[in-house]
N, C-alpha and C positions, 0 to 999 in steps of 0.2 A: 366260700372263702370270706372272709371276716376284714374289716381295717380297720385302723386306729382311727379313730371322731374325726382327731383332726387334719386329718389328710382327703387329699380330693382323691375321688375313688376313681374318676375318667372322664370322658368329656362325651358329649351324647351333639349332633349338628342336627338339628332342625332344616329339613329343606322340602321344596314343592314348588310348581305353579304359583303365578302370584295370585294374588288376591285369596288365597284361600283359610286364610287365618293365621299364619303363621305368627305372627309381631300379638297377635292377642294371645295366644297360646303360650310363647316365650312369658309374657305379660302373668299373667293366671299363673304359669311354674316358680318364678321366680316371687311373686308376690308383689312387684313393683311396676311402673309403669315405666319400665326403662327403654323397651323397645318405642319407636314413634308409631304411632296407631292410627291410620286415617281411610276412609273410603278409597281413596286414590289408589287400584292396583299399583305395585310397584314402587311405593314409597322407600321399604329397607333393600338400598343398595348394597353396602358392604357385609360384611360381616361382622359382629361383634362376637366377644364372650362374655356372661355373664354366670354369676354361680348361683344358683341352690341347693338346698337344704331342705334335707328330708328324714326324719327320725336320726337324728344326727349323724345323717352323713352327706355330705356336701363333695358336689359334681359341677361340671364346667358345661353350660349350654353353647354351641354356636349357632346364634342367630344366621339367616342368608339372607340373599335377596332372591325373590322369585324365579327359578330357570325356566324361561321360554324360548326354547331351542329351535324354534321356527321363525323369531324374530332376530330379523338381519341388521339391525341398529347396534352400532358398536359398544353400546354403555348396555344393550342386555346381554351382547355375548359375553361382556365381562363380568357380568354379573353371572351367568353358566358358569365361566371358568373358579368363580370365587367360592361357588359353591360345593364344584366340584374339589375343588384344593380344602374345604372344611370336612367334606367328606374322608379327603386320606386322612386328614388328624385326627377324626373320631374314633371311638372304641365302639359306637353304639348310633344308629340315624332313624331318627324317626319323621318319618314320609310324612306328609301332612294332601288329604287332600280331600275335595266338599263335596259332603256328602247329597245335598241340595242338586247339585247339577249334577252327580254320576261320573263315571269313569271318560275322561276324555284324549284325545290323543297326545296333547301334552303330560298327562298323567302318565299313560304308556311310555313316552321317549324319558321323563324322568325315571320311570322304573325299570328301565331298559340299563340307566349308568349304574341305576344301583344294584342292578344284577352282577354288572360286572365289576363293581369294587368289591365284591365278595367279603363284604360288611355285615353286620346283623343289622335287621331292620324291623322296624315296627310299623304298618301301616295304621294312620289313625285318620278315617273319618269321621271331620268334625262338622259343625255346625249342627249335627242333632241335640235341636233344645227341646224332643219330647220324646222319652223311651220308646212308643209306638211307635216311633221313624227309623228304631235300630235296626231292622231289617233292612233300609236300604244299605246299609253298610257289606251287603253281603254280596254283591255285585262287584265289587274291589277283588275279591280271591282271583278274579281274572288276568290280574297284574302278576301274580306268581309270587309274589311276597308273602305268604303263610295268613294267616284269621288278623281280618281288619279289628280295629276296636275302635267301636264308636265312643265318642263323645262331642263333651260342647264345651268350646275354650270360653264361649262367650261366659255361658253362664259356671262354670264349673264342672258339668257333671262328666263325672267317667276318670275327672284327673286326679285324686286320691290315688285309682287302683291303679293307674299311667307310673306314679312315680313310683308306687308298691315296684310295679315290675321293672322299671328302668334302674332300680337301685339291684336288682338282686339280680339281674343278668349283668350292669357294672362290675358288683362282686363276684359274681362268677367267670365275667372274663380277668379279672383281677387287674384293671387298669390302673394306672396312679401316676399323678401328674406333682412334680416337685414345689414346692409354698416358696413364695420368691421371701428370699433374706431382706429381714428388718432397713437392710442398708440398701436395698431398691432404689433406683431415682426415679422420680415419677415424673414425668417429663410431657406438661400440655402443651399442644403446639396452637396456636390460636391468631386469627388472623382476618378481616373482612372476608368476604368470598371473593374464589379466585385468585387469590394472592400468591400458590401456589403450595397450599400445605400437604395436600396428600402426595405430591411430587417428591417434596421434599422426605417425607417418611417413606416411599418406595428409594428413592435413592441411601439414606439409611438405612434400609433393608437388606439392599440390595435386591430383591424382588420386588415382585408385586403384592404387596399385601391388602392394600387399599385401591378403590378403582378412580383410577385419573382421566376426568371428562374437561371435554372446554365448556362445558355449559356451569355459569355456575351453582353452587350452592348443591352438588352434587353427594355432598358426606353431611350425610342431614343426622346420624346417633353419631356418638362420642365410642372410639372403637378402642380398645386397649389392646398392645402387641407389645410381646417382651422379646427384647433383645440384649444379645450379652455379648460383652468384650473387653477381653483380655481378662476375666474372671468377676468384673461385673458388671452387673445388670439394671437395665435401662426398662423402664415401662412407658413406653409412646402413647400418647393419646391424643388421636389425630380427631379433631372436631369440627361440626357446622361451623361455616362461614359467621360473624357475629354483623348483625347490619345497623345500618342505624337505627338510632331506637326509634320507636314510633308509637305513639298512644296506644291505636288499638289493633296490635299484633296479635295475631289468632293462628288458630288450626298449627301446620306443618311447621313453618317456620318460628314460633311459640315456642313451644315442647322443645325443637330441637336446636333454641337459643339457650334454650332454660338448661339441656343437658351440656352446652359448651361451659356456662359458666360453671355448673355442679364439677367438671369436668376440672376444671382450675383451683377448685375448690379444694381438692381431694392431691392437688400435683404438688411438690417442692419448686418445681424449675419451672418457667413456661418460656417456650421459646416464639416471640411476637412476631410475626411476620411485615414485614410491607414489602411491596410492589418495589423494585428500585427502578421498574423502566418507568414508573406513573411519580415517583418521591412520594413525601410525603401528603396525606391526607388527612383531615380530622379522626375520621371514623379511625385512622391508626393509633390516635392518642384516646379514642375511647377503649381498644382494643388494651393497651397499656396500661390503661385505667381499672379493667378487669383483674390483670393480672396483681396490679398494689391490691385492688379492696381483696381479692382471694390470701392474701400473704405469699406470693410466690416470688423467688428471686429471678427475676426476668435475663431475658438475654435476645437483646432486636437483632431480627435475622434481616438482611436486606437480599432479598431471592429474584430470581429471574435476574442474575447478576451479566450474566451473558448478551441481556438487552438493555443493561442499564447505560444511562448519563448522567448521572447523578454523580456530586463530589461524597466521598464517606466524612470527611473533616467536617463539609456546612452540614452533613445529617448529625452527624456526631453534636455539631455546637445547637444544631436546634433540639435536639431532644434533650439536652442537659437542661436546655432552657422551659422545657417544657413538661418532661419528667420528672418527678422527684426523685423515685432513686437513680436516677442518673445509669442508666441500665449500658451493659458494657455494648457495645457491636461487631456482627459480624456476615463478609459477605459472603453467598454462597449461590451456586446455580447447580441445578437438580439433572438441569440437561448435560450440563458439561463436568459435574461433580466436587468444582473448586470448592473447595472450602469445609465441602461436607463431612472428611475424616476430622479436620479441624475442630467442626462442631462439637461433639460430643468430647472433648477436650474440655471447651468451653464449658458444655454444662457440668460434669464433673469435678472443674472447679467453681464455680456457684453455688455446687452442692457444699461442699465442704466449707464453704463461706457460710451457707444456710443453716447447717446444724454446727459449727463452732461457736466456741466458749471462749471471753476475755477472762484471762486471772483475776479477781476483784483486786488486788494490787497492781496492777495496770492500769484499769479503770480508775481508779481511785487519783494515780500519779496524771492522767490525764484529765481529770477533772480540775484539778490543781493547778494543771497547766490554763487551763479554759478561768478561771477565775482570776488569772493574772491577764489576760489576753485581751478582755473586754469588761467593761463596766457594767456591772449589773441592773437590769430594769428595777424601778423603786415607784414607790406609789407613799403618799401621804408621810414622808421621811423615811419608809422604811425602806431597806434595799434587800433585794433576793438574795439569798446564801448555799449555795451549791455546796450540803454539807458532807455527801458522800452517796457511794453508789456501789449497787451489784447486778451482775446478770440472773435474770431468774429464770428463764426459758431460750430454748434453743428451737430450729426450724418453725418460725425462724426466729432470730436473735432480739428475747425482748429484756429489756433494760430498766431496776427500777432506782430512782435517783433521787435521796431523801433532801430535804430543801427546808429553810425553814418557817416559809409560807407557800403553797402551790399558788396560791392568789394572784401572788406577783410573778409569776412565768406569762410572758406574753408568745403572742403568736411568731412573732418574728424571732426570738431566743430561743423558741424549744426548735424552731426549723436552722437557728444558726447551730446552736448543740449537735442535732440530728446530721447535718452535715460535717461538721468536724469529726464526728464518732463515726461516722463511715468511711470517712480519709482515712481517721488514723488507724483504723483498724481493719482497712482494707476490706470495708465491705458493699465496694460498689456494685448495684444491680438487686442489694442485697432489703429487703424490708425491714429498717430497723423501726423497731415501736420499742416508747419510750415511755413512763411512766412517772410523772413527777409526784414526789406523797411527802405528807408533811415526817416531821422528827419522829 
């Protein structure tokens, strides 16, 4: 069975024991270094999805975290249960497990669930980085899952003919997964660690889709989950904790700072979190500071509302003072749910603040208004002349404003401009960029 290029043909979950390759393998499929990579068994907790492309046809990976069903610690059994729940979405799973150390009794109990999801499965062991070691691959038939196939994620070999076959058993279960519409919100959640983000996205959920620990810094990749309501659709992306910056940040927490911001990168909305039983803290106005330099129209969530003391009016006056776009607020707790249908209210209208367009005859009548209002900065007799304006770009709304010298725009007029064009136009929260260019 055949599909059209551009449609995702199914979604294939990646799962296994930890440490056995899994995050390098996703790594090598996809061609990107999106999964986080490190020595440290146990590093990818959650799940993500990520897409590849293969002879043009493009498929949905879920990455997991390691199933180790003999350990009693509450963040691996939920990492079992996360895997297991990517397992029912798949159309297709490929077992991952090292060919170096052989068949081990965690191997068995994971291939014990995947007997009984009555899923198709690909056993692949990897780590053979020298053809003369494919034989050990042959010891695995003993798990009952059909002819292992060796390869080596590290180096490549064997993963050509992996995707040859993951595509044409795809197209022969005939899976297809719907392209989210143009008008998606994309929606980063970003926040210090521990301030409660993945809380907050299981309570939008409604499940559990993300694993919530007290430890922090627990959601180390940037996870995408679509959600829909009332006809549209919301793309969450819950990400590492952001921490202070520090010279020489390395390994784990690196990579998967560098993915929170990419992560902001790529959103319309972000929704900022802080702490409301701790208030405010710097590290939250650098987290705010992410979300301006990405262009996203912000919306501060004030979470763990249920333990707060904090006034919302003195948060409110300090971050006006403190933010430039003057980002709207709102409070919410994950545990008790106030506020959270609310939410998504909110960001919905953000978005439409975010991709709206001023009539250039509006703009124009309020630039009019702005040249009566205040006296123009002037340098060596000459005075600035605010001679006319249009909007040129939307998501977000950027503004170009002919003058007839940029010379003479000073710092403090393009920021008094910049704030009246977002009163008047009601676009608080909203990133306006402004462009001053001569006649």
């Amino acid at each position: 069975m055949s599909s059209r290029a551009d449609e995702l043909i199914g979604t294939v979950a990646i799962v296994g024991f930890p440490n056995v390759g899994k995050s390098t393998l996703v790594n090598r499929l996809t061609s990107t270094r999106a999964a986080v990579v490190h020595e440290t068994p146990g590093v990818t907790r959650d799940r993500k999805e990520l897409e590849v492309e293969w002879n043009g046809r493009r498929f949905l990976v879920i990455d997991t975290g390691g199933i180790d069903i003999a350990d009693e610690a509450a963040i691996t059994r939920s990492i079992a249960d996360q895997a297991r729940e990517a397992v029912e979405e798949a159309d297709l799973v490929l077992f991952v497990v090292d060919a170096r150390i052989g068949t081990t009794p965690g191997d068995e109990e994971v291939a014990e669930i995947l007997r009984l999801s009555h899923k198709p499965v690909l056993i692949l062991a990897n780590k053979i980085d020298d053809p003369a070691q494919e034989a050990n691959a042959l010891e695995f038939h003993r798990l009952g899952l059909g002819d292992p196939i060796p390869l080596s994620a590290m180096h490549g070999h064997g993963t050509g003919d992996l995707l040859d076959d993951v595509v044409n058993r795809l197209e022969e279960l005939g899976g297809t997964r719907p392209e989210l519409p143009e008008d998606a919100i994309r929606v980063a959640i970003l926040g210090r660690p521990n301030v409660g983000k993945s809380s907050l996205l299981n309570a939008l959920l409604g499940r559990e889709r993300v694993i919530v620990s007290e430890v922090p810094g627990t959601t180390r990749d940037s996870i995408d989950t679509v959600l829909e309501r009332d006809g549209r659709k919301f793309v969450l992306v819950d990400t590492a904790g952001l921490r202070r910056k520090r010279r020489h940040r390395q390994g784990i927490e690196y990579y998967s700072e560098l993915r929170a911001i990419e992560a902001a990168e790529r959103a319309d909305v972000a929704l900022v979190l802080i702490d409301s039983s701790e208030g405010i803290v710097e590290q939250d106005v650098s987290v705010a500071d992410v979300a301006r330099r990405a262009n996203n129209s912000t919306l501060v969530v004030l979470s763990k509302w249920d333990e707060s003391t904090i006034d919302v009016e003195d948060t409110r006056k300090q971050l006006i003072r403190r933010l430039r776009q003057r980002p709207p607020i709102i409070a919410v707790s994950a545990k008790t749910g106030r506020g959270v249908n609310r939410l998504l209210d909110e960001v919905e209208k953000l978005y439409e603040k975010h991709t709206s367009r001023v009539p250039t005859p509006e703009l124009n009548r309020f630039l009019g208004e702005l040249r009566e209002a205040r006296q123009p900065p002037s340098r060596n007799g000459r005075s600035l002349n605010l001679l006319y304006g249009t909007q040129v770009e939307t998501r977000p709304p950027r503004f170009k404003l002919f003058v007839n010298d940029p010379a003479l725009v000073t710092r403090d007029y393009g920021y008094w401009v910049e704030n009246n064009l977002r009163e008047r136009f009601n676009l608080t929260g909203v990133p306006v960029v402004i462009d001053f260019a001569p006649k």
